[in-house]
C-alpha positions as a printed Julia matrix, in Angstrom:
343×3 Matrix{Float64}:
 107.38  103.7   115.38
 106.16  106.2   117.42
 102.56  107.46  116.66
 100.16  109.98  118.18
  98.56  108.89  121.64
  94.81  109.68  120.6
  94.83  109.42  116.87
  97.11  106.75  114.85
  99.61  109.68  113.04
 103.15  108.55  112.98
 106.32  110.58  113.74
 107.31  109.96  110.17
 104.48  111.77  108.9
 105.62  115.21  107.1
 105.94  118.65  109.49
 104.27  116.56  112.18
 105.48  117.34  115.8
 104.33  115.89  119.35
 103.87  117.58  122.94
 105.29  115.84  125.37
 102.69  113.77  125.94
 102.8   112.24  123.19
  99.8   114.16  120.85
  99.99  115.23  117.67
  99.46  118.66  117.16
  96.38  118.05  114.49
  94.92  116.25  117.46
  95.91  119.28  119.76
  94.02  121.74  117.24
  90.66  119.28  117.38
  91.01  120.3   121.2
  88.23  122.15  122.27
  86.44  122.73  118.94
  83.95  120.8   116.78
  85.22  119.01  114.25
  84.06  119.92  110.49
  79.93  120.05  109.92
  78.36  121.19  106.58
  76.95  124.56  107.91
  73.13  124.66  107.01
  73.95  126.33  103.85
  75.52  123.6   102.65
  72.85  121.32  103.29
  70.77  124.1   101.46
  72.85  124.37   98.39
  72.76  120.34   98.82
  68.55  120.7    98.84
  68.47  122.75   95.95
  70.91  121.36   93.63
  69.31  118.2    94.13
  65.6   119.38   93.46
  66.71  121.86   90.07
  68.83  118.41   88.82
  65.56  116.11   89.01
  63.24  118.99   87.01
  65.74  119.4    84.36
  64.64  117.88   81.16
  66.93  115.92   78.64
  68.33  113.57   80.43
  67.45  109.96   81.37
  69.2   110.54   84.82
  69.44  112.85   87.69
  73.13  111.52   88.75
  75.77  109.66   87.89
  77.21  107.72   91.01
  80.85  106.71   90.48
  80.59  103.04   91.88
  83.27  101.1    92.45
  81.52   98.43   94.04
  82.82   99.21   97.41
  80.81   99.48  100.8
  80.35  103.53  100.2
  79.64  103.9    96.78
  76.9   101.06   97.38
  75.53  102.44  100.52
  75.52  105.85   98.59
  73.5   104.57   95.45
  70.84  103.04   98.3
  70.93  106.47  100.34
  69.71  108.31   96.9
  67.52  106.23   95.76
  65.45  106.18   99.32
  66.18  109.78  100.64
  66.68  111.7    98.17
  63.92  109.32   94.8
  66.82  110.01   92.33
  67.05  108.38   88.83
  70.68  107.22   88.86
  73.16  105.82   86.17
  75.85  103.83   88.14
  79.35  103.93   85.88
  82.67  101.6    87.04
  85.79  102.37   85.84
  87.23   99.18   85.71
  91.21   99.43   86.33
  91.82   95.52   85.62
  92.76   94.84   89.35
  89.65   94.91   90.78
  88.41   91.89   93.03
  85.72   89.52   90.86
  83.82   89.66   94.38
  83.49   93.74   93.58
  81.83   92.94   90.2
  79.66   90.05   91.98
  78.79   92.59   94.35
  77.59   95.42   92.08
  75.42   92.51   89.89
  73.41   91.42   92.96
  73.01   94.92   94.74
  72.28   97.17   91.16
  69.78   94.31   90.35
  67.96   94.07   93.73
  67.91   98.44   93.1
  66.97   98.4    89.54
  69.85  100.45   88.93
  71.26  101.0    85.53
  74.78  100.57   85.22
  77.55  101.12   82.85
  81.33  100.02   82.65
  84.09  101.81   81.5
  87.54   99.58   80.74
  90.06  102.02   79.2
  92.92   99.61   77.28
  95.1    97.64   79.63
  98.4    98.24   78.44
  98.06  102.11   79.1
  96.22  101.85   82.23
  99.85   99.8    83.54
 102.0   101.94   82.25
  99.99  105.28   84.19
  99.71  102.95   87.27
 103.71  101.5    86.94
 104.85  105.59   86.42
 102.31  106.73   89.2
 104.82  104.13   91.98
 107.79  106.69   90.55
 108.64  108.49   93.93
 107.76  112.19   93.55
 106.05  111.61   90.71
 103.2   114.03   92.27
 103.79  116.91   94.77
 104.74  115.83   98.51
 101.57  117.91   99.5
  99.16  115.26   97.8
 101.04  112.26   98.86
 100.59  112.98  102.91
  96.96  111.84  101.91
  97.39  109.29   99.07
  99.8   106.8    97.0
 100.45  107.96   93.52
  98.6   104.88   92.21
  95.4   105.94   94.06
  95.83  109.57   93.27
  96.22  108.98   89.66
  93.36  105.83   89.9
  91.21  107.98   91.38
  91.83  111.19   89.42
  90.83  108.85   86.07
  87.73  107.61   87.54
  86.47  111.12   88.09
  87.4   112.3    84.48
  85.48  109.05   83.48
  82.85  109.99   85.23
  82.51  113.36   84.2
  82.91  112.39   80.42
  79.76  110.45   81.21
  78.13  113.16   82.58
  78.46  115.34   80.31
  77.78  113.25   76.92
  74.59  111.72   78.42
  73.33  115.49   80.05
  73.36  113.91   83.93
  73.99  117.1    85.92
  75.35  115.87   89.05
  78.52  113.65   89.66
  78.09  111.67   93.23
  81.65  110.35   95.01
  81.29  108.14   97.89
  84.23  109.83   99.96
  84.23  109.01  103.46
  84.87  112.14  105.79
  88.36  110.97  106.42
  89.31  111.3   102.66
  88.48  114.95  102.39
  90.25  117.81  104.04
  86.72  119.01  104.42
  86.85  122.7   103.47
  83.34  123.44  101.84
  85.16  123.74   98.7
  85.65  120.22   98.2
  81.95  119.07   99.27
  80.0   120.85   96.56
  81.6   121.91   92.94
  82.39  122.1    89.7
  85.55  120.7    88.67
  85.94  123.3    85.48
  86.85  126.66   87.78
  90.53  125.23   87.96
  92.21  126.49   85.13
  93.38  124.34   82.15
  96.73  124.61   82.34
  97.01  124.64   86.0
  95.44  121.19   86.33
  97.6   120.03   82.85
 101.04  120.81   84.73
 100.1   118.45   87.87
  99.88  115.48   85.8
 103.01  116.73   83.21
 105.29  114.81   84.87
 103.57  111.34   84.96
 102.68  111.81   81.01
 106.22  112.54   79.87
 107.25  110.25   82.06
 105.45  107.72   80.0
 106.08  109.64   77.01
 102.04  109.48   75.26
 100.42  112.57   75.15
  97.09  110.93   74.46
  97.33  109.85   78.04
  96.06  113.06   79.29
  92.37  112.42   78.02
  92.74  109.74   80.58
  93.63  111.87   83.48
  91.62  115.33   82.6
  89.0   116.42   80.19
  89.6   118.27   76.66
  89.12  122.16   76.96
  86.15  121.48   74.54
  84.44  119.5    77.81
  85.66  122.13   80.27
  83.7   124.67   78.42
  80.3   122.91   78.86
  77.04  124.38   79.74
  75.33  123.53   82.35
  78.86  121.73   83.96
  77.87  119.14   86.53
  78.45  119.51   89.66
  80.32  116.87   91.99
  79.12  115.96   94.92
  80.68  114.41   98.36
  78.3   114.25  100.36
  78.35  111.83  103.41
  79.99  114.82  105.12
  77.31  116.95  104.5
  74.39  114.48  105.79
  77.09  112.29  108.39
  78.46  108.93  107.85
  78.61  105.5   109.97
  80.28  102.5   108.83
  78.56  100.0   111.44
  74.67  101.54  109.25
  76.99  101.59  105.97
  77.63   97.29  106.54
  73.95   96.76  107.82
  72.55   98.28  104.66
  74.64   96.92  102.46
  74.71   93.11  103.35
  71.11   93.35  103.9
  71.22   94.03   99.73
  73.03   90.46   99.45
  76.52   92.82   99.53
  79.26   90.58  100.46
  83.03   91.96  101.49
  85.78   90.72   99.58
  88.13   88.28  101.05
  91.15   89.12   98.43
  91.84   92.69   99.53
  93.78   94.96  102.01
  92.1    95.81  105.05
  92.2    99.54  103.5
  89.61   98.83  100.59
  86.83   96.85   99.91
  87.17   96.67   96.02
  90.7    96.43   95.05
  93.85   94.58   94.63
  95.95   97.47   92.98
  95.77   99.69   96.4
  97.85   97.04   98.14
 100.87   98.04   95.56
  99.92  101.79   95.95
 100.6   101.19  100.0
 103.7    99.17   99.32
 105.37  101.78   97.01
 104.25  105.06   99.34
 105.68  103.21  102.12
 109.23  102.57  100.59
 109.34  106.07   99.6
 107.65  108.24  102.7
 108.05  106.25  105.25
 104.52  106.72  106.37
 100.9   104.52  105.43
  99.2   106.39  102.32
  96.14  105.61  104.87
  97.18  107.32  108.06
  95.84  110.53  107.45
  92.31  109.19  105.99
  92.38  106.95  109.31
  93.62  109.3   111.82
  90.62  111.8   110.39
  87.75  108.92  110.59
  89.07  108.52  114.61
  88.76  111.75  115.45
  85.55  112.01  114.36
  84.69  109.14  116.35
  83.75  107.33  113.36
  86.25  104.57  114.14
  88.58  103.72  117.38
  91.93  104.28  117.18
  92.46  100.34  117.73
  90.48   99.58  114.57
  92.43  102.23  112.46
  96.0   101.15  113.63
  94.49   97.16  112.45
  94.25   98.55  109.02
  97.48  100.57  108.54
  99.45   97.96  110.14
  98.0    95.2   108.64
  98.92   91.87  110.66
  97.76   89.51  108.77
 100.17   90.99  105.81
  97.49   90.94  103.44
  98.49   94.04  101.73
 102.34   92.72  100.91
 100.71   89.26   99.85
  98.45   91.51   97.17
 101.52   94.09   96.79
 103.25   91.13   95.14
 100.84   90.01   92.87
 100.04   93.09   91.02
 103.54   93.75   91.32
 104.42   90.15   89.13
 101.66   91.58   86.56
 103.47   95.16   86.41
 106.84   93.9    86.06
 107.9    94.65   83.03
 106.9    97.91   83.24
 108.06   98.85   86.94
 111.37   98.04   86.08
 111.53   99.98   83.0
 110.32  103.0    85.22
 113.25  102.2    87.77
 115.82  102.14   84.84
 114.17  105.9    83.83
């Protein structure tokens, strides 16, 4: 396959073209200019969010961290507690294919940070059916799935409703993502904001098709909030902010294993947390014809965060780890996938 000479972006990748070098023409837009910093303002509005959120009274906590017991959400809870002297309440949403090592991970680092921490396991048997429906091809709009499998966008989309439930019913008033800068498109609008300015029913018709797919209504409160929660005052804000204050996974690993943080043996070279990804990758693949992961990657090496080397090791995946995974979720779905093929 061929793929972009500087970054990793493959020739199957949607609307992408190549000069006749052989660069990508994302790569020959990054040509000359500086690649996406939060402006000072941002770092301001960053500042002053953070100081308002810690005089507030009524709440126990000055941010929820969504922690999935990978190597960014712990680095981030560390980073806030030290730099930033924040009361947080960590909260896992547990999707029943995460690694035991993740959960061993998040006992030994939250205890060693006196962290509190709460877990959130929605019932099995719906969270398959969302995550079986999600590998439907289509089942989301092309322009989401250059930079994501259904499974993840769907996985993902649940633990931030989670986490925003929790917010809001225990008065926390920020929500803090550990996002690397290659998962972001990295307008300001997605660093710093408030996830109720989309409108109801805009947000409703993006997940329409999944939920009839599945054919429970009640599934919805899984993937968005009630209008009743939309409409709450103060509304927390979400946060992303390793773009805003930079981001290096060679400190991220020091920190972390220095907390007794350990990386999991029993995932894809893509996450640090979870089996179910490896299915997500298998199932964008058959369908696009590209790695859910190349954009994320192709970002983090332009950056200079990683080398292009390193990032085509974890799209292509030598050691197969990903269809060795792929197939065991898969053997747990089953049922279900095939029912969703049939539909």
């Amino acid at each position: 396959m061929k793929r972009c000479v500087r970054c990793i972006l493959p020739e199957t990748f949607p609307e992408i073209h190549f000069d006749s070098e052989g660069v990508c023409h994302y790569c020959q837009e990054a040509e000359g200019q500086i690649l996406f910093s939060a402006g000072e303002h941002i770092q301001e509005k960053l500042e002053n969010i953070i100081q308002v959120s810690k005089a507030l009274e009524g709440s126990s906590y000055d941010a929820l961290v969504a922690y999935s017991g990978g190597k960014d959400s712990t680095y981030l809870i560390k980073l806030l507690q030290e730099r930033y002297q924040l009361s947080i309440l960590a909260v896992t949403f547990d999707n029943g294919f995460m690694s035991e090592t993740s959960f061993q991970n998040m006992r030994t680092v939250l205890n060693t940070l006196n962290v509190d921490h709460l877990i959130v396991k929605p019932g099995q048997g719906s969270l398959n059916q969302m995550f079986a429906e999600s590998c439907v091809p289509h089942i989301y709009p092309d322009h989401l799935t250059k930079f994501g499998s259904g499974i993840c966008i769907s996985c993902i989309r649940m633990v931030s409703t989670m986490a925003l439930r929790v917010a809001i019913e225990k008065h926390i008033p920020m929500v803090m993502l550990g996002n690397s800068p290659g998962q972001l498109i990295q307008s300001e609008s997605e660093l710093i904001y408030q996830d109720n300015k989309i409108p109801f029913g805009l947000r409703k018709n993006l997940f329409k098709p999944l939920v009839e797919q599945i054919g429970n209504d009640s599934l919805y409160d899984l993937l968005m909030l009630t209008p009743a929660e939309y409409k709450t005052k103060p509304f927390p804000y979400v946060i992303n902010i390793f773009p805003i204050i930079g981001y290096d996974e060679n400190v991220i690993y020091q920190e972390i294993r220095a907390l007794g943080w350990r990386k999991p043996t029993d995932v894809d070279p893509n996450s640090t947390n979870c089996k179910l990804n490896s299915l997500g990758i298998k199932k964008h693949c058959e369908t696009y014809h590209f790695h859910p992961y190349d954009f994320e990657m192709s970002m983090l090496v332009r950056q200079g965060i990683i080398s292009r080397e390193e990032a085509l090791q974890r799209v292509q995946d030598p050691d197969r780890k990903s269809d060795e995974l792929a197939a065991e979720v898969e053997e747990a779905l089953a049922d279900l996938l095939q029912k969703s093929v049939q539909r």
